[in-house]
Gaussian input, Z-matrix of N, CA and C with variables (Angstrom, degrees):
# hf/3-21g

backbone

0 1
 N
 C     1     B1
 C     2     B2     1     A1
 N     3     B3     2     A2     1     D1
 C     4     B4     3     A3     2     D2
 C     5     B5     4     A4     3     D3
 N     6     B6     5     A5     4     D4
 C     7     B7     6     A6     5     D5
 C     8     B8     7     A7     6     D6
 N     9     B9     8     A8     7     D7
 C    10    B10     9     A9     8     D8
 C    11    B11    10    A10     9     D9
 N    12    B12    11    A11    10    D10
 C    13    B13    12    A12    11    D11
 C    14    B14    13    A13    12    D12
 N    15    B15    14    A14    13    D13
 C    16    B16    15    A15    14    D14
 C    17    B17    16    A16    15    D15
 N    18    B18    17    A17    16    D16
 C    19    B19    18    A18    17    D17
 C    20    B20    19    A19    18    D18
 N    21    B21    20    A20    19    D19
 C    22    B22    21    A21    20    D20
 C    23    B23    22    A22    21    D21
 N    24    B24    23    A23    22    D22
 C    25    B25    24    A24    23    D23
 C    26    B26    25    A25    24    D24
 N    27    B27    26    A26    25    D25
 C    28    B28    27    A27    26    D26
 C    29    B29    28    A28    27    D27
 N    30    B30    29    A29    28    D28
 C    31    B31    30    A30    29    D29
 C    32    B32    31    A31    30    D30
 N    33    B33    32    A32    31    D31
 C    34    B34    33    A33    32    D32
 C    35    B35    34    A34    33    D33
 N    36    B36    35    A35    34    D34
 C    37    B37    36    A36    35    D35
 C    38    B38    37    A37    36    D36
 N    39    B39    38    A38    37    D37
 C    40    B40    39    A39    38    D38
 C    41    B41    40    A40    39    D39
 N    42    B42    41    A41    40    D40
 C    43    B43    42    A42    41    D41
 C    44    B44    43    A43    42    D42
 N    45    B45    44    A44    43    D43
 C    46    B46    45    A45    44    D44
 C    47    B47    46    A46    45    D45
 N    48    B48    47    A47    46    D46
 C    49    B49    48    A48    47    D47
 C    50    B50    49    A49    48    D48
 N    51    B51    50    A50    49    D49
 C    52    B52    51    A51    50    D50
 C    53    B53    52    A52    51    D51
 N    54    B54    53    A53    52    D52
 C    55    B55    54    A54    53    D53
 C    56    B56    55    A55    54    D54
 N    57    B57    56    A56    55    D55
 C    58    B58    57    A57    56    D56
 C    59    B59    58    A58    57    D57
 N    60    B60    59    A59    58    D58
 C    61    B61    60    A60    59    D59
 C    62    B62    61    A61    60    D60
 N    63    B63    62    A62    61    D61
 C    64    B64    63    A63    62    D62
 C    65    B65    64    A64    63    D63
 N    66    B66    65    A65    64    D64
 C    67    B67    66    A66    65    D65
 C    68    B68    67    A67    66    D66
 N    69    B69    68    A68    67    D67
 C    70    B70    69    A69    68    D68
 C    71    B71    70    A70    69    D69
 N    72    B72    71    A71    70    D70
 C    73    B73    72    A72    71    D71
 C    74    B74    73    A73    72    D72
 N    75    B75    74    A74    73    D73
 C    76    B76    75    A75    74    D74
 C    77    B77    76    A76    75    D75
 N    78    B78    77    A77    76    D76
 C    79    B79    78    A78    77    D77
 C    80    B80    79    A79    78    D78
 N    81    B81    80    A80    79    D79
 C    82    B82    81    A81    80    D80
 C    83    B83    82    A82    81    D81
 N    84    B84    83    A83    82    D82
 C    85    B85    84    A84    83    D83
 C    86    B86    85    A85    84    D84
 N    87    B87    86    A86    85    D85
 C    88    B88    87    A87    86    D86
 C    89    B89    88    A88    87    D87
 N    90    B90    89    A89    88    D88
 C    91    B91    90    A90    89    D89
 C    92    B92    91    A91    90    D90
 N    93    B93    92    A92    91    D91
 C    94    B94    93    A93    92    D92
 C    95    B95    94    A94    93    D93
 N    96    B96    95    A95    94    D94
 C    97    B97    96    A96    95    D95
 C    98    B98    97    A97    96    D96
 N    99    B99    98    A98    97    D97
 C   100   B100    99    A99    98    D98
 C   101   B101   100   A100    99    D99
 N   102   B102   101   A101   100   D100
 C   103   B103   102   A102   101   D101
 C   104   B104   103   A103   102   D102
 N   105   B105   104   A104   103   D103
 C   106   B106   105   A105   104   D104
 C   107   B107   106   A106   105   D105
 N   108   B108   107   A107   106   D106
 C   109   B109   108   A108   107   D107
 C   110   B110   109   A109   108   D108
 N   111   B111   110   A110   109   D109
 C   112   B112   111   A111   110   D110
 C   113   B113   112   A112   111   D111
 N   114   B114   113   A113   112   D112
 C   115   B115   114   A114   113   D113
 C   116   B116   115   A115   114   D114
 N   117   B117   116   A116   115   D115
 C   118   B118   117   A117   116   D116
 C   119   B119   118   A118   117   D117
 N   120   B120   119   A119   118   D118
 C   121   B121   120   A120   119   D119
 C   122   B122   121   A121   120   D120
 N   123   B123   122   A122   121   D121
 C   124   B124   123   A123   122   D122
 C   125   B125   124   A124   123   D123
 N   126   B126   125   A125   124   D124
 C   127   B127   126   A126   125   D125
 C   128   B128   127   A127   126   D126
 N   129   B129   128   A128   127   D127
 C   130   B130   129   A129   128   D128
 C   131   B131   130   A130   129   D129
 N   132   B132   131   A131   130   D130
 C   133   B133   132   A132   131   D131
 C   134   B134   133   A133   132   D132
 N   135   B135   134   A134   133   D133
 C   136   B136   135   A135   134   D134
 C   137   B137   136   A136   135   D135
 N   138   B138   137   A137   136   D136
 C   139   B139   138   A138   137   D137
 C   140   B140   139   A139   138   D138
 N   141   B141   140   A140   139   D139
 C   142   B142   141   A141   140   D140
 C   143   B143   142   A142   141   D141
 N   144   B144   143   A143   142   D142
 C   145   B145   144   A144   143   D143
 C   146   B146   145   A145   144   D144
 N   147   B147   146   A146   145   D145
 C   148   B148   147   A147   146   D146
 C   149   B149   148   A148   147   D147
 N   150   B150   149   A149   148   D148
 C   151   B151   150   A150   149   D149
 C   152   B152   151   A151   150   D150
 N   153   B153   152   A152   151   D151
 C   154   B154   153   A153   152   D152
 C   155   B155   154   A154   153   D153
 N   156   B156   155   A155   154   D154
 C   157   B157   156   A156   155   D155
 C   158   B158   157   A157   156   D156
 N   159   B159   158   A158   157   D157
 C   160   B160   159   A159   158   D158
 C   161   B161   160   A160   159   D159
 N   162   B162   161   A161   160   D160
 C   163   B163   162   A162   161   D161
 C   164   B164   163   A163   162   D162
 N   165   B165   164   A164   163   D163
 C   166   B166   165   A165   164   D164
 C   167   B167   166   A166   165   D165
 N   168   B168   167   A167   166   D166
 C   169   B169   168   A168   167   D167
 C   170   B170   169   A169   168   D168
 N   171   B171   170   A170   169   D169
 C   172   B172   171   A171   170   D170
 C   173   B173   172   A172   171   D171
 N   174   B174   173   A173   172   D172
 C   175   B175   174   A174   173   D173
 C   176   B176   175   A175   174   D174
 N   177   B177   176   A176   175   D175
 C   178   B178   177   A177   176   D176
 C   179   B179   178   A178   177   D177
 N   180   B180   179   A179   178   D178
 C   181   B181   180   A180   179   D179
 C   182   B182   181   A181   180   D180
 N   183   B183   182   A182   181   D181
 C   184   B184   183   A183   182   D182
 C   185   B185   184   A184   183   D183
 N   186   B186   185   A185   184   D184
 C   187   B187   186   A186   185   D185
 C   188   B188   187   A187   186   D186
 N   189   B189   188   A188   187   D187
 C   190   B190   189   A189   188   D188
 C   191   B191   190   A190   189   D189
 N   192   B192   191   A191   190   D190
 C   193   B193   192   A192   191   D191
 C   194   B194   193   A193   192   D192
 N   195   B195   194   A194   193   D193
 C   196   B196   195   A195   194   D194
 C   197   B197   196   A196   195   D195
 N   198   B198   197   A197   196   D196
 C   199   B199   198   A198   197   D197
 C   200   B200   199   A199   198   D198
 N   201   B201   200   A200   199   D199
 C   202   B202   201   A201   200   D200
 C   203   B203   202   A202   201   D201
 N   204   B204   203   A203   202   D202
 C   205   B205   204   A204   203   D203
 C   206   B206   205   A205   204   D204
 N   207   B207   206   A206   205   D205
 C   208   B208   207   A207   206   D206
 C   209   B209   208   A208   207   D207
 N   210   B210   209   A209   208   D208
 C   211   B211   210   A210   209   D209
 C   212   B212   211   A211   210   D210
 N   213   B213   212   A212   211   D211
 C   214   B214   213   A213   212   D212
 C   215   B215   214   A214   213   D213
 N   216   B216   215   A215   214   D214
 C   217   B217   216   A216   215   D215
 C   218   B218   217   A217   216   D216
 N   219   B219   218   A218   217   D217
 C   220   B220   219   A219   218   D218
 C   221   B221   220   A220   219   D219
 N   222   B222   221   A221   220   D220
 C   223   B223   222   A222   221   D221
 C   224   B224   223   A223   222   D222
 N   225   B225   224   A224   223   D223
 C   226   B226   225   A225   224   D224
 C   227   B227   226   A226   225   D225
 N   228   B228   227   A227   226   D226
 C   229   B229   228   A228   227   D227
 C   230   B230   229   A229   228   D228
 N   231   B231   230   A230   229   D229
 C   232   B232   231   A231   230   D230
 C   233   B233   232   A232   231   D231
 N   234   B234   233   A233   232   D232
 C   235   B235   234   A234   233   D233
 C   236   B236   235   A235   234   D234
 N   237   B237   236   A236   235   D235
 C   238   B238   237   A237   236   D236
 C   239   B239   238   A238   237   D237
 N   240   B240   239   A239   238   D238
 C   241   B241   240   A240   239   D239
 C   242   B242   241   A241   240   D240
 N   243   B243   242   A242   241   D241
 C   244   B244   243   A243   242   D242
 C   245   B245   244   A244   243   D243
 N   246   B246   245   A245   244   D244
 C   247   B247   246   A246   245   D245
 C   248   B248   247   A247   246   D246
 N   249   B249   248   A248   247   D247
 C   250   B250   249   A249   248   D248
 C   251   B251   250   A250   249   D249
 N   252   B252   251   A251   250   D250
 C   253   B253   252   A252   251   D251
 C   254   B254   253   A253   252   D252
 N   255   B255   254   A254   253   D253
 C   256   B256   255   A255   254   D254
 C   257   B257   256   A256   255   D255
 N   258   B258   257   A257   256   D256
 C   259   B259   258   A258   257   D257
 C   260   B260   259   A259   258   D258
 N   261   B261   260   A260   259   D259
 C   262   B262   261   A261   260   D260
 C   263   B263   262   A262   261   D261
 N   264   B264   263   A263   262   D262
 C   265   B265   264   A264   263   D263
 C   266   B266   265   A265   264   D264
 N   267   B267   266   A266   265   D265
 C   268   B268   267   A267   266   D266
 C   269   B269   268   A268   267   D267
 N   270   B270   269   A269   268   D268
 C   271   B271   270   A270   269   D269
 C   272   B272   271   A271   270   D270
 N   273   B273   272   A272   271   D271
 C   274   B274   273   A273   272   D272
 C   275   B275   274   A274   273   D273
 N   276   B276   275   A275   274   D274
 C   277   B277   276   A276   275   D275
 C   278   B278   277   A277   276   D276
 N   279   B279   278   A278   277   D277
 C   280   B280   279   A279   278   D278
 C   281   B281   280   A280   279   D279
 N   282   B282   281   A281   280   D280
 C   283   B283   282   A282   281   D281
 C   284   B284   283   A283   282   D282
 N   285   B285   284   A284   283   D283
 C   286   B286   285   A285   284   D284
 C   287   B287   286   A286   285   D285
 N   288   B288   287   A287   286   D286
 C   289   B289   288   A288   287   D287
 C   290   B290   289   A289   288   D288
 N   291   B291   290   A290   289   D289
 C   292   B292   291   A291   290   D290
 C   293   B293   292   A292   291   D291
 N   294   B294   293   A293   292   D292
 C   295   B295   294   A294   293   D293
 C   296   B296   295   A295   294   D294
 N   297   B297   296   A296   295   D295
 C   298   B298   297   A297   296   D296
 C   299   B299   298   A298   297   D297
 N   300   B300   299   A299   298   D298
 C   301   B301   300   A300   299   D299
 C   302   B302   301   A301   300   D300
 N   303   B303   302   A302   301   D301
 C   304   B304   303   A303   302   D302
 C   305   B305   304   A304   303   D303

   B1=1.4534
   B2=1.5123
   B3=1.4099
   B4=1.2939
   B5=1.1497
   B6=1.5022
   B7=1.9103
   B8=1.7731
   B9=1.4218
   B10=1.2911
   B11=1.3634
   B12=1.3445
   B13=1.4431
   B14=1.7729
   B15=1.4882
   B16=1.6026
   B17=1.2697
   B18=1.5357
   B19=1.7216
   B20=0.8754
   B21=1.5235
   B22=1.8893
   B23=1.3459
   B24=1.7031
   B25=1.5912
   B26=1.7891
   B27=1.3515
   B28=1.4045
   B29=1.2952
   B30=0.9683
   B31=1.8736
   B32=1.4757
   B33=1.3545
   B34=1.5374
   B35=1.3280
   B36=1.4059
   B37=1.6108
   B38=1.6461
   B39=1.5525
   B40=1.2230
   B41=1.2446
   B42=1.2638
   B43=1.6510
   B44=1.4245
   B45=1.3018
   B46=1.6779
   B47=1.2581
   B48=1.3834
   B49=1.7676
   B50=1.4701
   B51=1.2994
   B52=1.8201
   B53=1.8733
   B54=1.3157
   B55=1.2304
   B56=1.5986
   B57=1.0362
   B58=1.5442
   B59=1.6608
   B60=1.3781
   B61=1.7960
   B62=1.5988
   B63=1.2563
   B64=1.8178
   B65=1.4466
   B66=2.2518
   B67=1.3173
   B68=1.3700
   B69=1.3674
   B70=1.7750
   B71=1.4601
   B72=1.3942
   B73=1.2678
   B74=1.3221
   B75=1.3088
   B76=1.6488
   B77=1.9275
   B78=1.1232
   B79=2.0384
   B80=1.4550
   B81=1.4449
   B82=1.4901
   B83=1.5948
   B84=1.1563
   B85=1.6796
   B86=1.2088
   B87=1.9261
   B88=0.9663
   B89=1.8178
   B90=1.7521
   B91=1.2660
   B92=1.9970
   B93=0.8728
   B94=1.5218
   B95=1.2712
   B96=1.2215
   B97=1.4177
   B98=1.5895
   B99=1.1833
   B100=1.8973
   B101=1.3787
   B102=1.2678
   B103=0.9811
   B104=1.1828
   B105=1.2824
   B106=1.1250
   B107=1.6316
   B108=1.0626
   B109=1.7398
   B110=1.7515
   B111=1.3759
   B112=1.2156
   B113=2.1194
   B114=0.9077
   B115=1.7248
   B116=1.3133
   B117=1.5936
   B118=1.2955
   B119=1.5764
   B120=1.3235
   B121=1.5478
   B122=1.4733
   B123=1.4422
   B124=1.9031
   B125=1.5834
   B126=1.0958
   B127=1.8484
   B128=1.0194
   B129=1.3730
   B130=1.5714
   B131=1.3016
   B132=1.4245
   B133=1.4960
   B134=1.7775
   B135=1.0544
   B136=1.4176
   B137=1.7617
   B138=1.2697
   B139=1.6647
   B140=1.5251
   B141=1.3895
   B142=1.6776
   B143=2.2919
   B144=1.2668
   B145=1.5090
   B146=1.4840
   B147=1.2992
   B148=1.4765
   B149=2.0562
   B150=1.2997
   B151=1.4553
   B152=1.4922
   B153=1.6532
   B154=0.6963
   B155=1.7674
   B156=1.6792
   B157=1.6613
   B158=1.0913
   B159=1.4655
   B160=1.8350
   B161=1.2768
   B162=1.4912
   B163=2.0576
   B164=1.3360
   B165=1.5042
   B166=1.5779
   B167=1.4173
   B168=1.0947
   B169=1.2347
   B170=1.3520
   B171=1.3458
   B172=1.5655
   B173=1.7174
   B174=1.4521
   B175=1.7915
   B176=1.3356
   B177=1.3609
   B178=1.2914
   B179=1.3853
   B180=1.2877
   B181=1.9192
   B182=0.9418
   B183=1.7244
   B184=1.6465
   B185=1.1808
   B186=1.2348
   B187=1.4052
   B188=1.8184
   B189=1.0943
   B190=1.6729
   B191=1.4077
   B192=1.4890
   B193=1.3085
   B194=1.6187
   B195=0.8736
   B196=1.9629
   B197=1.2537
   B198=1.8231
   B199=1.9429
   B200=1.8380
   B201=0.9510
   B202=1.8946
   B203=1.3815
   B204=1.7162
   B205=1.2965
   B206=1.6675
   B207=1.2760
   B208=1.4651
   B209=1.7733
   B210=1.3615
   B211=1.3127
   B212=1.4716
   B213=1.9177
   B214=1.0500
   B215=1.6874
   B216=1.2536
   B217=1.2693
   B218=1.4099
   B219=1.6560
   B220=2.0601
   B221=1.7744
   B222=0.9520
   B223=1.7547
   B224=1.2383
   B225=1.1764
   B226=1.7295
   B227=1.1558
   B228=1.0270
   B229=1.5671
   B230=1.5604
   B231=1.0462
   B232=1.2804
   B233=1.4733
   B234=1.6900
   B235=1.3770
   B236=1.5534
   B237=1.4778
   B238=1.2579
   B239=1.7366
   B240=1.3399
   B241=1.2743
   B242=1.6469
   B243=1.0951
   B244=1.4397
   B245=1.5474
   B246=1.5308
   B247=1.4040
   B248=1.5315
   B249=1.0605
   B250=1.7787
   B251=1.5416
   B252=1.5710
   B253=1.3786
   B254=1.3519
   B255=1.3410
   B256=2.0902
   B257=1.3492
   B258=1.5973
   B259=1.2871
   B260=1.7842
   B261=1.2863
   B262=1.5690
   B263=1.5298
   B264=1.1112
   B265=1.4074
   B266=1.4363
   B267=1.4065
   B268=0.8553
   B269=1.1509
   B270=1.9000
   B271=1.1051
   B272=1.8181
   B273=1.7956
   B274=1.5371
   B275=1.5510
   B276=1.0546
   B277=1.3641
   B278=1.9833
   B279=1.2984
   B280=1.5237
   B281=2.1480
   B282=1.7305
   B283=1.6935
   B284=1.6200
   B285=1.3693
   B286=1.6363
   B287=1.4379
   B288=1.3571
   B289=1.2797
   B290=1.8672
   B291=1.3455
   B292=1.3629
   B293=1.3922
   B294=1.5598
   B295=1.9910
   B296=0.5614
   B297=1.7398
   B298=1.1442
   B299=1.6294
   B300=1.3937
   B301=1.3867
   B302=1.6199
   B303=1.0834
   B304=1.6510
   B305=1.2977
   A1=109.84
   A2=117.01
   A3=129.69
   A4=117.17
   A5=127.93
   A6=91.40
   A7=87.85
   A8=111.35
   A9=110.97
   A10=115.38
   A11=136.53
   A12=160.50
   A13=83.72
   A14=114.36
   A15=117.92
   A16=76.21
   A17=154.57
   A18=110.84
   A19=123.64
   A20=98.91
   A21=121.46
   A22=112.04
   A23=100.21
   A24=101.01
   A25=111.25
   A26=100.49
   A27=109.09
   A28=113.77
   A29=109.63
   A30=114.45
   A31=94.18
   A32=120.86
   A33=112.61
   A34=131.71
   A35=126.53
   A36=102.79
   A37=99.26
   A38=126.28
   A39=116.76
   A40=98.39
   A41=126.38
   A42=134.95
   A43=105.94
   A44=129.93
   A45=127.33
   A46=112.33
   A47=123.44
   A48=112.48
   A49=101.33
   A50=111.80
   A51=105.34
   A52=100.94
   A53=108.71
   A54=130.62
   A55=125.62
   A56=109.38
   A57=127.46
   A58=131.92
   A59=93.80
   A60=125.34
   A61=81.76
   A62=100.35
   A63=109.11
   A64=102.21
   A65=105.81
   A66=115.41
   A67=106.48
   A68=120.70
   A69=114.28
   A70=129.81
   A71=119.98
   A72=104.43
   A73=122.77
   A74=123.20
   A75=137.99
   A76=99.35
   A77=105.96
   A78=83.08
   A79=107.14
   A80=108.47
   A81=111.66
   A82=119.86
   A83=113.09
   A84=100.69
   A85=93.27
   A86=97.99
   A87=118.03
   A88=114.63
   A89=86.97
   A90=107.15
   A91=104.39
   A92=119.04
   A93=101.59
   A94=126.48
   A95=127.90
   A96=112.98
   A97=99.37
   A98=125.32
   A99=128.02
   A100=99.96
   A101=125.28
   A102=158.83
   A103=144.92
   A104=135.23
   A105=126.95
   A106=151.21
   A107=117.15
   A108=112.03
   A109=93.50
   A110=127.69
   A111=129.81
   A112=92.01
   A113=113.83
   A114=114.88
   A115=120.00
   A116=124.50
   A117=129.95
   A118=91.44
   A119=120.78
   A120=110.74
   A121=125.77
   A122=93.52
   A123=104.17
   A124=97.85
   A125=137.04
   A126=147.02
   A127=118.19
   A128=114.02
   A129=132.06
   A130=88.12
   A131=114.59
   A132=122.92
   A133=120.48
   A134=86.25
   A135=88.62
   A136=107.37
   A137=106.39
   A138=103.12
   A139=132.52
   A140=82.55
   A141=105.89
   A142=89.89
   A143=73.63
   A144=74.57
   A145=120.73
   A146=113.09
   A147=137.70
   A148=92.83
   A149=100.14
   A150=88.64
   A151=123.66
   A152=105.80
   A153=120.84
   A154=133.61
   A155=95.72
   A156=116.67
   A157=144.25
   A158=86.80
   A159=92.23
   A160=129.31
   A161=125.22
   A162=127.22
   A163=111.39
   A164=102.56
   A165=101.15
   A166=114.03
   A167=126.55
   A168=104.36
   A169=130.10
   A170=106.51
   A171=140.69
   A172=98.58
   A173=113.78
   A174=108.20
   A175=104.75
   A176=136.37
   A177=133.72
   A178=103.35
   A179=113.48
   A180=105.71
   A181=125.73
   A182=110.98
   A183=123.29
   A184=97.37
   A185=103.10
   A186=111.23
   A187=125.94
   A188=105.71
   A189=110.03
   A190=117.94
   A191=116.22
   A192=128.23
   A193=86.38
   A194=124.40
   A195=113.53
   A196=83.55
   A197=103.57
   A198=101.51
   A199=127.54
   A200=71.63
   A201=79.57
   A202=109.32
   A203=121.59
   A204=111.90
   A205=104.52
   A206=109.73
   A207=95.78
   A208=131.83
   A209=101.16
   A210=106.68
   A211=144.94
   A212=98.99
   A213=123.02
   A214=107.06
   A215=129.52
   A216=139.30
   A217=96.63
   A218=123.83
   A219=102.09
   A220=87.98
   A221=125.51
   A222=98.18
   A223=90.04
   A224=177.63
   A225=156.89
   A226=100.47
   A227=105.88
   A228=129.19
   A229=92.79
   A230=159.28
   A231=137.71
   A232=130.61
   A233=93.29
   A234=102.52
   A235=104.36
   A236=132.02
   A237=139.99
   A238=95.32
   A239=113.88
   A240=105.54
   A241=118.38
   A242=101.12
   A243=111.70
   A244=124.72
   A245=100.00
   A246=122.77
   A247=96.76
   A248=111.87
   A249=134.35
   A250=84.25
   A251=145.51
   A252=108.55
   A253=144.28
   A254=94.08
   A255=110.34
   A256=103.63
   A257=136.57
   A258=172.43
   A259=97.43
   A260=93.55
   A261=90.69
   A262=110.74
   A263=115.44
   A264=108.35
   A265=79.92
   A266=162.09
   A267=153.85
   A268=109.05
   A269=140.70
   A270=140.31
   A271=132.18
   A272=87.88
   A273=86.42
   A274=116.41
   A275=128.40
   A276=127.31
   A277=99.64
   A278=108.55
   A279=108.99
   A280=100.88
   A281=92.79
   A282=84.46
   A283=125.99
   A284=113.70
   A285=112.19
   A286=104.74
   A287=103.23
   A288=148.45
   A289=123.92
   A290=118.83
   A291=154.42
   A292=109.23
   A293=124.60
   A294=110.89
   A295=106.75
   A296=147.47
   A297=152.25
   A298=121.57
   A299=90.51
   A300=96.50
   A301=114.87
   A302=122.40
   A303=120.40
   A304=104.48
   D1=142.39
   D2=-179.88
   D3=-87.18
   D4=145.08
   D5=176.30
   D6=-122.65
   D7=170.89
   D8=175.41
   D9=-133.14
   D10=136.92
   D11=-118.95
   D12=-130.59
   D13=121.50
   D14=170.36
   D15=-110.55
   D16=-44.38
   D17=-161.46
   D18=-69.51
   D19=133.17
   D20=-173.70
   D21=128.32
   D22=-38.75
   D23=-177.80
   D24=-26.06
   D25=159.55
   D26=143.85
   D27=-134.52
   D28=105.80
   D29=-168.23
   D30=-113.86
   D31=129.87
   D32=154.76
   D33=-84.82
   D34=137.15
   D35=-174.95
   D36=-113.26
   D37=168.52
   D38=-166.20
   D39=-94.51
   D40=161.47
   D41=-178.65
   D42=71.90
   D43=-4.22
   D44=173.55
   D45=-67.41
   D46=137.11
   D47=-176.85
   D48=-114.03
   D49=35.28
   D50=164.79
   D51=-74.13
   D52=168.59
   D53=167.70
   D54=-10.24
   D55=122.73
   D56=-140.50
   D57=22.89
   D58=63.92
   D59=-171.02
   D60=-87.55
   D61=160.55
   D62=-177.59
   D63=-139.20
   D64=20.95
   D65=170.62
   D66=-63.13
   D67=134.14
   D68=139.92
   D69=-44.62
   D70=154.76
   D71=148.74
   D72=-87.21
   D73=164.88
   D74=144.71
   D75=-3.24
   D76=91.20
   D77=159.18
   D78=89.87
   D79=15.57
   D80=170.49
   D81=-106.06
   D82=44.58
   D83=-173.77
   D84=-77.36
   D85=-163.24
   D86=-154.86
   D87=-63.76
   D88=-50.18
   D89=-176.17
   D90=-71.77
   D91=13.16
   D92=-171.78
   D93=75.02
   D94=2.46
   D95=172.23
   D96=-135.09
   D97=29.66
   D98=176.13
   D99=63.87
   D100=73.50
   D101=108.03
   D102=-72.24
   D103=90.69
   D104=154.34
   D105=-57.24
   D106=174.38
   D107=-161.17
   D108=-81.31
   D109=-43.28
   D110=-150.82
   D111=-81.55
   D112=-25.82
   D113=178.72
   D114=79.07
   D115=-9.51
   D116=162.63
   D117=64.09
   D118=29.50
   D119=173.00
   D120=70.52
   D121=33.24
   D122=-173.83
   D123=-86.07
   D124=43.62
   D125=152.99
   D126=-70.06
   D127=-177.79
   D128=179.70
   D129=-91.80
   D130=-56.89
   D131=-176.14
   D132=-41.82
   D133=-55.37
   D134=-173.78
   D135=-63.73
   D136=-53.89
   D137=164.17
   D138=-5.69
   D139=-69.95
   D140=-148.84
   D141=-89.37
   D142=-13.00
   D143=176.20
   D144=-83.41
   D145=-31.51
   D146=-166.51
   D147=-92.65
   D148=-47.72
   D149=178.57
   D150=-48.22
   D151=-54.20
   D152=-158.42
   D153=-78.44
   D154=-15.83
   D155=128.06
   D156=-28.02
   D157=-80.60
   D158=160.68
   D159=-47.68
   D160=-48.72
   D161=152.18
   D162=-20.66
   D163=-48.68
   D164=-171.56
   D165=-91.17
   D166=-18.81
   D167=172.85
   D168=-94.89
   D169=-5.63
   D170=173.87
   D171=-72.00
   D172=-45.48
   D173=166.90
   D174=-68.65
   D175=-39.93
   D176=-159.79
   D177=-83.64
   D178=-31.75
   D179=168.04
   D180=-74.02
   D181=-12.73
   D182=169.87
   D183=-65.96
   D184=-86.37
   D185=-173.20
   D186=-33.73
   D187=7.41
   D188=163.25
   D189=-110.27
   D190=-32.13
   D191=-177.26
   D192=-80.16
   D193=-50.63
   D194=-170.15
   D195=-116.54
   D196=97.03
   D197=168.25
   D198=-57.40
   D199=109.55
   D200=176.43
   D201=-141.46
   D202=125.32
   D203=-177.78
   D204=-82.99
   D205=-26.45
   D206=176.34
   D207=-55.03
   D208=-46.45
   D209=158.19
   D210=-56.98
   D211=-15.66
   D212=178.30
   D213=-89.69
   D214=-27.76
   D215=-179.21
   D216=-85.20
   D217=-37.08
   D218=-175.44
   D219=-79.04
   D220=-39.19
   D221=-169.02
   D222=-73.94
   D223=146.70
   D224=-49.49
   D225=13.76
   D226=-86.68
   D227=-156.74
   D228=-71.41
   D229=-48.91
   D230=158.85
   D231=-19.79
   D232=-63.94
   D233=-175.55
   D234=-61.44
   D235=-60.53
   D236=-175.24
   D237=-27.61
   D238=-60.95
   D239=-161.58
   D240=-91.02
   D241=6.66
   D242=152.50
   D243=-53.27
   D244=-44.08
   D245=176.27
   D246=-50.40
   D247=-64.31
   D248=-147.45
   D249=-85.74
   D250=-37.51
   D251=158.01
   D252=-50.27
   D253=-22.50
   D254=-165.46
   D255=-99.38
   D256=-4.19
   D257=174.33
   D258=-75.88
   D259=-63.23
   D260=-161.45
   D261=-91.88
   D262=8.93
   D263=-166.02
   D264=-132.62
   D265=-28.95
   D266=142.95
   D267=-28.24
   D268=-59.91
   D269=163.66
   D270=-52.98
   D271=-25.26
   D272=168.37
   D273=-86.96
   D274=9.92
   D275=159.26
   D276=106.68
   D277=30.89
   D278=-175.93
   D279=-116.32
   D280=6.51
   D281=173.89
   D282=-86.47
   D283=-147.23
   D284=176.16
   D285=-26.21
   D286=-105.39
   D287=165.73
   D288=-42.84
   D289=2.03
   D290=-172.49
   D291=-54.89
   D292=133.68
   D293=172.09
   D294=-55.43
   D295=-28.94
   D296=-134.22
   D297=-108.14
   D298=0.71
   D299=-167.48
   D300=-119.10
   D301=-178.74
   D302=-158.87
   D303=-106.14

């Protein structure tokens, strides 16, 4: 068996932020305070959308611990329209990038 010696290598690995890394730091977005352009969903939209998920699935976990299909069919239909809140208010100008927004 051969053995082989890496000191010295220069191997690059991807995602490494040694010397000419084109990593950010911590807290360097665009805007200066670690922020990014895409907003990770910092909206109204996204909010009320994400809240309003959670309602439903919070009925729909009821509704397993205390079996009830009825309760199990409104958190359905909750969540579904959870979708269709963050949908519409995204379109009314309350998303990322939105008039509506700050």
């Amino acid at each position: 068996m051969s053995s082989q010696s890496t000191s010295g290598s220069s191997t690059s690995h991807a995602g490494s932020n040694g010397p000419g890394s084109n990593a950010q730091a911590v807290g360097d977005g665009p805007d200066g305070h670690g922020h990014d352009e895409l907003g990770h969903g910092h909206s109204i939209a996204a909010w009320a959308g994400v809240t309003t998920c959670l309602v439903g699935f919070l009925i729909l976990s009821l509704a397993v611990v205390f079996p009830s299909l009825t309760w199990g069919i409104i958190g359905g239909v909750v969540i579904v329209a959870s979708m269709v809140v963050g949908g519409v208010l995204a379109k009314m100008g309350y998303g990322v990038k939105g008039k509506n927004t700050r």
